[in-house]
C-alpha positions in Angstrom: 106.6 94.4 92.4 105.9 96.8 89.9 108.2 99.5 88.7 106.5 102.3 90.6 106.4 100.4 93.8 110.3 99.6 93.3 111.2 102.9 92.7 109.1 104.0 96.0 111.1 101.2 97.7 114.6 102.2 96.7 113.7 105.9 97.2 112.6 105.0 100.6 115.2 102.2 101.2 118.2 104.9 100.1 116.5 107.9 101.1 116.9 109.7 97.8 115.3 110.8 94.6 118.9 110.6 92.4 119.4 109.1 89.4 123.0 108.5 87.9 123.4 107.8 84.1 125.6 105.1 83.0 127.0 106.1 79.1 130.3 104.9 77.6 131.7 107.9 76.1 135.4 108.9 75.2 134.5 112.6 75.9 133.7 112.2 79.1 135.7 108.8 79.9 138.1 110.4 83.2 141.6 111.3 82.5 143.2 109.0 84.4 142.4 106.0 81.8 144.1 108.2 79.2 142.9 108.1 75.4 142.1 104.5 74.0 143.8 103.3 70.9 141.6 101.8 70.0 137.3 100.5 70.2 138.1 96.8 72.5 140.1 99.4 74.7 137.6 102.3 74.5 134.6 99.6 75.5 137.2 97.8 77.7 137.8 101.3 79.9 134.3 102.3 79.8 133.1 99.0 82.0 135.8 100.0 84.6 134.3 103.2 84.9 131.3 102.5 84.6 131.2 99.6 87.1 132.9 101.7 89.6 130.5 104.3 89.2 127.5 101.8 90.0 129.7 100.4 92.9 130.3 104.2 94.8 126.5 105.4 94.3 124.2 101.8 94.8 123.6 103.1 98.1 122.6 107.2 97.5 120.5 106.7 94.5 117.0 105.6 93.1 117.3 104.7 89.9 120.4 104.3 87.0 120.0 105.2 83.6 121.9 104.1 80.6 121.5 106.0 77.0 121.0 102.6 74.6 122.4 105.2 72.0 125.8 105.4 73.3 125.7 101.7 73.4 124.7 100.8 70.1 126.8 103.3 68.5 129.8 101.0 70.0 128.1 98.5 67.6 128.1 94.8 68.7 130.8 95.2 71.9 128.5 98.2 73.0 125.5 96.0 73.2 127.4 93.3 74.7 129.3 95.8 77.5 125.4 97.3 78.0 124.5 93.4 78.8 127.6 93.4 81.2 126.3 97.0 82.9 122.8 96.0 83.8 123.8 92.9 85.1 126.2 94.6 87.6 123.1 96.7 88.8 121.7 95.8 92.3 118.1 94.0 91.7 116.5 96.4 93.6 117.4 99.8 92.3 115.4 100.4 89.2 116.7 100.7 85.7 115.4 103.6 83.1 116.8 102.4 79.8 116.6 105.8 77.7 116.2 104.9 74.4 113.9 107.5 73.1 112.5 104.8 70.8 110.3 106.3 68.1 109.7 103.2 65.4 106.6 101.4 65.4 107.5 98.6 63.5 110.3 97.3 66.1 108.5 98.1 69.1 107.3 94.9 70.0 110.7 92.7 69.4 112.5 96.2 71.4 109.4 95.5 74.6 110.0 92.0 74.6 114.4 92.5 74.1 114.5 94.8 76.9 111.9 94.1 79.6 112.1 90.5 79.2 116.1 89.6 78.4 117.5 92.5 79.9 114.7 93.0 82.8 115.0 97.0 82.6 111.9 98.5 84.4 111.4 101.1 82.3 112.1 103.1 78.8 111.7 106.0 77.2 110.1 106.8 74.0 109.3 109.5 71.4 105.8 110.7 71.4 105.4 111.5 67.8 104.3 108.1 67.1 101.4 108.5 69.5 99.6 105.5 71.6 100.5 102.8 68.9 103.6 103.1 69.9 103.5 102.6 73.9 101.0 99.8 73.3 103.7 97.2 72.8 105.1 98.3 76.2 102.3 98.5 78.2 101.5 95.0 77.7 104.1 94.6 80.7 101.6 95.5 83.8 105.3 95.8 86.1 107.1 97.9 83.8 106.3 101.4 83.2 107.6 104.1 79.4 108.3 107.7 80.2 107.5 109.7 77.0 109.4 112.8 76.5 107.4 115.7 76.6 109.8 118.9 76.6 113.4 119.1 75.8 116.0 121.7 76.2 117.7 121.7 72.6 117.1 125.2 71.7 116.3 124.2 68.4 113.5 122.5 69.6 111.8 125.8 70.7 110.0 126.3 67.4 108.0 122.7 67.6 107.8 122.7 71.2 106.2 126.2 72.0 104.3 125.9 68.9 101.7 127.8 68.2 102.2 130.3 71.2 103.5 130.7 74.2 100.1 130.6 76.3 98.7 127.3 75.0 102.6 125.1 73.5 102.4 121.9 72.2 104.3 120.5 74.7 101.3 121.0 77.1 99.3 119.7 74.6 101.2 116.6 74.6 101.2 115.9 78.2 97.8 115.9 78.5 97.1 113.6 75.6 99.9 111.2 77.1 98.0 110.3 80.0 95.4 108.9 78.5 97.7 106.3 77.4 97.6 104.7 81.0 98.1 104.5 85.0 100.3 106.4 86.6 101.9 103.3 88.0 102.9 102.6 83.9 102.9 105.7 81.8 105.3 108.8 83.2 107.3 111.8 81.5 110.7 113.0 80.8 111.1 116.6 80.9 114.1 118.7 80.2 114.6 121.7 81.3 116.3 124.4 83.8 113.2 127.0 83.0 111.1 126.2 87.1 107.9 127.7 85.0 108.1 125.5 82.0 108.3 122.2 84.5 105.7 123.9 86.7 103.1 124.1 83.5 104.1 120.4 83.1 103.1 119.3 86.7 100.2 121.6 86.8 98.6 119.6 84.1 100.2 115.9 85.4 99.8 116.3 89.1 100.6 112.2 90.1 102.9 111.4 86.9 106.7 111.2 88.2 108.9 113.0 86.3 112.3 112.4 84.9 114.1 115.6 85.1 117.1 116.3 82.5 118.7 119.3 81.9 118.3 120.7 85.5 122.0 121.5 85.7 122.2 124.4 82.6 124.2 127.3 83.9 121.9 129.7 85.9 119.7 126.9 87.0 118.3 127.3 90.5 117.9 123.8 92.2 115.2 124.9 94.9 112.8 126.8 92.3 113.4 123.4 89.7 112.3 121.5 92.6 110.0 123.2 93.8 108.1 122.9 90.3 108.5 119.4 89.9 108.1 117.6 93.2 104.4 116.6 93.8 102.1 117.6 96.6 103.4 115.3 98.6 107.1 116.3 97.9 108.3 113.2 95.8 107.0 112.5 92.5 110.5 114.1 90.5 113.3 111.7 89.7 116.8 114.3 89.6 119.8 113.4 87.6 123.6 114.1 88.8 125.5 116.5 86.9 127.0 114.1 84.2 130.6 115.5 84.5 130.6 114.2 88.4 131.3 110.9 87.0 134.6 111.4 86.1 135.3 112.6 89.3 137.5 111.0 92.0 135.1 111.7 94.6 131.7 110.8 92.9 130.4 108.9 95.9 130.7 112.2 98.6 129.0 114.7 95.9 126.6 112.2 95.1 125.8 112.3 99.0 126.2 115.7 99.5 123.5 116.3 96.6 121.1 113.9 98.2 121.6 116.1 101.1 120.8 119.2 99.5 117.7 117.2 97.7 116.4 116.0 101.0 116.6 119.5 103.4 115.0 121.4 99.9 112.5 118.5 100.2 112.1 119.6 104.2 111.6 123.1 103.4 109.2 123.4 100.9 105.4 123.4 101.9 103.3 120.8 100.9 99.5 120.5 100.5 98.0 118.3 103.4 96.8 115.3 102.3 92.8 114.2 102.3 93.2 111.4 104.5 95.1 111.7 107.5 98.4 109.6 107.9 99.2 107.5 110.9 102.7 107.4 111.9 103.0 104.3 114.2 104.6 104.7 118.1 106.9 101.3 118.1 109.6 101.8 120.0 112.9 100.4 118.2 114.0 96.9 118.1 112.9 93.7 117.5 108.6 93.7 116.7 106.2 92.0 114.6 106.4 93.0 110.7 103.2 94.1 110.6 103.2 95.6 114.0 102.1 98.9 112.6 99.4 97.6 110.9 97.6 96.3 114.0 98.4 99.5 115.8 96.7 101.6 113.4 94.0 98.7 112.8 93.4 99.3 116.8 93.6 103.1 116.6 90.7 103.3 114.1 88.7 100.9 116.0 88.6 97.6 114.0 90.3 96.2 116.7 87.5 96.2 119.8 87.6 94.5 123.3 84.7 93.3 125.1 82.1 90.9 125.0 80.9 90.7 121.5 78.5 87.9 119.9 79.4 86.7 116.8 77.6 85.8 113.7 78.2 82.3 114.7 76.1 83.1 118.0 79.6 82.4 120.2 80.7 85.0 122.1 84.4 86.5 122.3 86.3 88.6 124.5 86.9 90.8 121.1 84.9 91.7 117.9 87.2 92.6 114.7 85.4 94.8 112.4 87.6 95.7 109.1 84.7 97.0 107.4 86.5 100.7 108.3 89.4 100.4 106.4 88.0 101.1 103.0 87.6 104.3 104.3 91.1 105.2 105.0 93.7 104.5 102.0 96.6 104.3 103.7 96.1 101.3 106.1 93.6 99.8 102.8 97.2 100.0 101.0 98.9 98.2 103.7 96.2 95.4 103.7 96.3 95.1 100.1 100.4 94.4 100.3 100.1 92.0 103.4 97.7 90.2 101.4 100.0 90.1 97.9 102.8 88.9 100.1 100.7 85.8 100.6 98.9 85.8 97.3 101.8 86.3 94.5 103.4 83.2 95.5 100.6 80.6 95.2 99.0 79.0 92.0 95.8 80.1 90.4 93.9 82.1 87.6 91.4 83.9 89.2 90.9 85.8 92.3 87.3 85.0 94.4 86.1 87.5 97.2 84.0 86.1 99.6 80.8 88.2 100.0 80.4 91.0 101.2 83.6 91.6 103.4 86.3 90.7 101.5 85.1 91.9 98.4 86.8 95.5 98.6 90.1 93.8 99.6 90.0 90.5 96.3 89.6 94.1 94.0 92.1 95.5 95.2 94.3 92.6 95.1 93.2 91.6 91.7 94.1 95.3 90.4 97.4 94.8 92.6 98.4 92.0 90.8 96.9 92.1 87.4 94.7 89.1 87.6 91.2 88.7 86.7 88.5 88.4 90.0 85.6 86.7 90.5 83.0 85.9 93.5 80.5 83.4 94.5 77.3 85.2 95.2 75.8 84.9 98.8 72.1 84.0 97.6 71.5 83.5 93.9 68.9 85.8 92.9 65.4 84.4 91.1 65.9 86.6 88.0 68.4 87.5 85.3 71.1 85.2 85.2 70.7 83.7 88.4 74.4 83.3 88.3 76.1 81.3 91.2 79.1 83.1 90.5 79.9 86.4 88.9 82.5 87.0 86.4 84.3 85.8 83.4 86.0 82.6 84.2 86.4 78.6 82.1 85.9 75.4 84.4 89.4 73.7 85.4 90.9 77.3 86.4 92.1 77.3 89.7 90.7 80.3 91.8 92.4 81.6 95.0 89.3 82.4 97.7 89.9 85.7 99.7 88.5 86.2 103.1 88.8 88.0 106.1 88.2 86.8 109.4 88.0 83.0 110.0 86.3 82.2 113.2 84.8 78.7 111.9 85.7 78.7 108.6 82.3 78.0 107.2 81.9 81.6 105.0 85.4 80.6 103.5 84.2 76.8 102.9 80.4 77.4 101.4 82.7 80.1 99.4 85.0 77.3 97.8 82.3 74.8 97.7 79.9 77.2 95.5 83.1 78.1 93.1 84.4 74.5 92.8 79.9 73.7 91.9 80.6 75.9 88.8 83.2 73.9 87.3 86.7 75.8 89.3 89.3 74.5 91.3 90.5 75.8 94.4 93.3 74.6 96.7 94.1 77.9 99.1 92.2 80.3 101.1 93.6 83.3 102.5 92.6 85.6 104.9 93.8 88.7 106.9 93.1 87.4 110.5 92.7 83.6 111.6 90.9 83.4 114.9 92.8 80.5 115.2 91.2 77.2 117.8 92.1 74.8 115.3 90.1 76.1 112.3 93.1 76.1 109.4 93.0 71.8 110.6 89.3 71.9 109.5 89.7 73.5 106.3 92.6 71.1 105.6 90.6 68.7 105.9 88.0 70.2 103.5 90.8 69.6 101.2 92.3 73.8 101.2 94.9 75.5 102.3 94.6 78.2 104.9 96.9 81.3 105.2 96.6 84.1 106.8 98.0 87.7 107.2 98.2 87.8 110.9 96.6 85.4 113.8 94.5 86.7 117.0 97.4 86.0 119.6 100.0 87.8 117.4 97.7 90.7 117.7 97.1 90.9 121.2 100.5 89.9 121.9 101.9 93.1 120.0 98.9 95.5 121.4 100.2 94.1 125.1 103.8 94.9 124.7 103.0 98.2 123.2 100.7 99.0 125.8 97.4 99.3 124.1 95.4 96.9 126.4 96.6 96.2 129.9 97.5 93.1 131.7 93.6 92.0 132.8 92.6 92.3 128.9 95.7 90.1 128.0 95.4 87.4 130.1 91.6 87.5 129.7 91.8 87.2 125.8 94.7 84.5 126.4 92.1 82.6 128.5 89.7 82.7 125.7 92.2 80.8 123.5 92.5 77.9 125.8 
């Protein structure tokens, strides 16, 4: 999972778009631990609070963020209580480490420190250095940098807005920035209570997300700074508490109540309608298949049809599955892709091979999915140019995972392994999205692969039964096909 699908996750899973930052600090270190005497007591204090802040907002927030600068400036029991901070975060709330790193020289060891030993999901950095200095980060395809782009200090005004106000550097910057990479990977930080100045910064970076700082400057109105920040789609903007609420007693009901206020400002404010419709799924509540939306909206579309269909094989079925549609409709493509990498990310292998033509779409978008390099047998070998039996980059003894969709017989998936394995490759599993089951993962097992698959033929007309998509006669006459 990479860090913008996490983020989505705990945003979803905790229904908020908060962010809580986690700094030792004797300033703002609550009363009620009194003044330390000394550093061991200061450092000592700061992981009770700091702990107990973590333990009364895990569930209202999306993200934590802890500033490496007030942890090195504890020296060595600063780095160590940081060590001690991150390891008391849940796994699946996503850490911003804001370090505003800005050397180049360190970059790599600081990459390979923080994502690697400390498994943060994300930084920030300066962007005076330019692209050089991301480069060492971006080598981690799960983790993502968030360059800061504006900042509130007033001094900054005079570099910031330079040369004018109608065309500022700052714009100038977040343009240049996202050249640097994805979306998924390269994000900003913005601070500022000014709603125009953030609405000039996601004019120009419609899909970055955006860390907000600064929001909370007296005469800062949180509808307007939202309204300039959130995406079309109402999300995209990652909003920190007020600072001070951590020393409060009751941090975990204002960190609620703001998520509150976050949420019905969210509700209020229009959004632009998105290009492909979105299918919301009927399932009642309850205990249901995991991917019982997918074949619901698989069925809606028409990939799933009932009837009597000849197949390529020249058998004829009570059904005809036809997922050739669902490249045309992103949102249940994205689903596919994820059902698929649920399967895929835990087996063995160095390439990714699409089985022609079907599956190609889907062994792309896996192989961008999971940052591994694709290939694919060719269907006929053509009598000029390379005459290649199979296309891409690859070196005999890798393993290659074969993609497919449907297995009826097995025979597309087979020839599929049988031309890679020709070229020099090994490969030890196929996977597809639907197995037509009657026995056919026993025959590729016995080809020598083995066979997963996303979802089987009686899983999906037992869930389009129950949910009343096809009626009793169609169930029991697609059961009596499988007998």
């Amino acid at each position: 999972m990479n860090f913008a699908e996490k983020l989505q996750t705990a945003i979803d899973c905790n229904q908020s778009l908060l962010c809580v930052g986690l700094d030792p600090s004797a300033e703002t270190l609550p009363s009620r631990f009194g003044s330390p005497r000394d550093l061991d007591e200061l450092v000592q204090k700061c992981e009770i609070w700091l702990k107990e802040a973590i333990a009364h907002t895990k569930d209202a927030v999306c993200a934590y963020k802890p500033t490496l600068g007030f942890y090195t400036a504890l020296g060595p029991p600063g780095m160590a209580l940081l060590e001690r901070i991150l390891s008391r975060i849940p796994s699946e709330i996503p850490v911003i480490l804001d370090a505003k790193h800005g050397d180049l020289n360190s970059s790599t060891l600081l990459a390979r420190t923080i994502f690697d030993r400390w498994q943060v999901d994300a930084v920030t950095l300066s962007p005076y250095p330019g692209q050089d200095l991301a480069a060492p980060f971006l080598l981690y395809p799960d983790k993502a940098i968030f360059v800061l782009c504006h900042t509130s200090n007033p001094a900054a005004v005079s570099l910031q807005e330079f040369p004018n106000a109608q065309a500022p550097f700052y714009l100038h910057l977040v343009a240049e920035v996202q050249t640097w990479g994805t979306p998924e990977q390269v994000a900003l930080e913005v601070g500022t209570a000014q709603p125009e100045a953030l609405a000039r910064v996601r004019a120009i970076a419609p899909e970055r997300p955006l860390l907000l700082r600064s929001i909370w400057a007296e005469g800062g109105n949180l509808e307007d700074i939202l309204a300039a920040g959130l995406n079309a789609t109402g999300a995209g903007a990652i909003v920190p508490i007020p600072q001070d609420w951590l020393a409060s007693p009751n941090l975990k009901a204002l960190v609620a109540g703001l998520r509150e206020t976050v949420n019905q400002v969210r509700i209020r404010l229009p959004h632009e309608v998105q290009a492909c419709p979105v299918w919301l799924p009927d399932l009642p509540p309850g205990d249901r298949h995991p991917h019982g939306d997918l074949i619901l909206q698989l069925y809606d579309i028409g990939c799933i049809l009932f009837g009597e269909y000849v197949q390529a094989s020249g058998s004829i079925f009570p059904y005809y599955i036809d997922l050739r549609k669902i490249i045309s409709n992103p949102q249940i493509f994205d689903k596919i892709i994820n059902a698929y990498a649920e399967i895929v990310r835990d087996l063995k292998f160095d390439r990714i091979a699409g089985i022609p033509y079907g599956a190609l779409p889907t062994a792309t978008g896996l192989a961008l999915k999971l940052n591994h390099p694709m290939i694919f047998p060719r269907k006929e070998v053509k009598a000029h140019g390379t005459r290649r039996l199979v296309e891409g980059n690859f070196n005999p003894g890798e393993t290659a995972v074969v993609i497919d969709d449907i297995l009826i017989s097995g025979k597309s998936a087979i020839e599929g392994a049988q031309k890679l394995e020709s070229t020099g490759l090994k490969v030890e599993d196929i996977v597809v999205f639907i197995d037509h089951e009657k026995g056919v993962k026993d025959r590729l097992k016995q080809a020598g692969y083995r066979a997963h698959s996303v979802l089987s033929i009686s899983e999906i007309v037992k869930t389009l039964y129950d949910l009343g998509r096809i009626d009793r006669d169609q169930f029991d006459a697609l059961n009596e096909g499988d007998d």
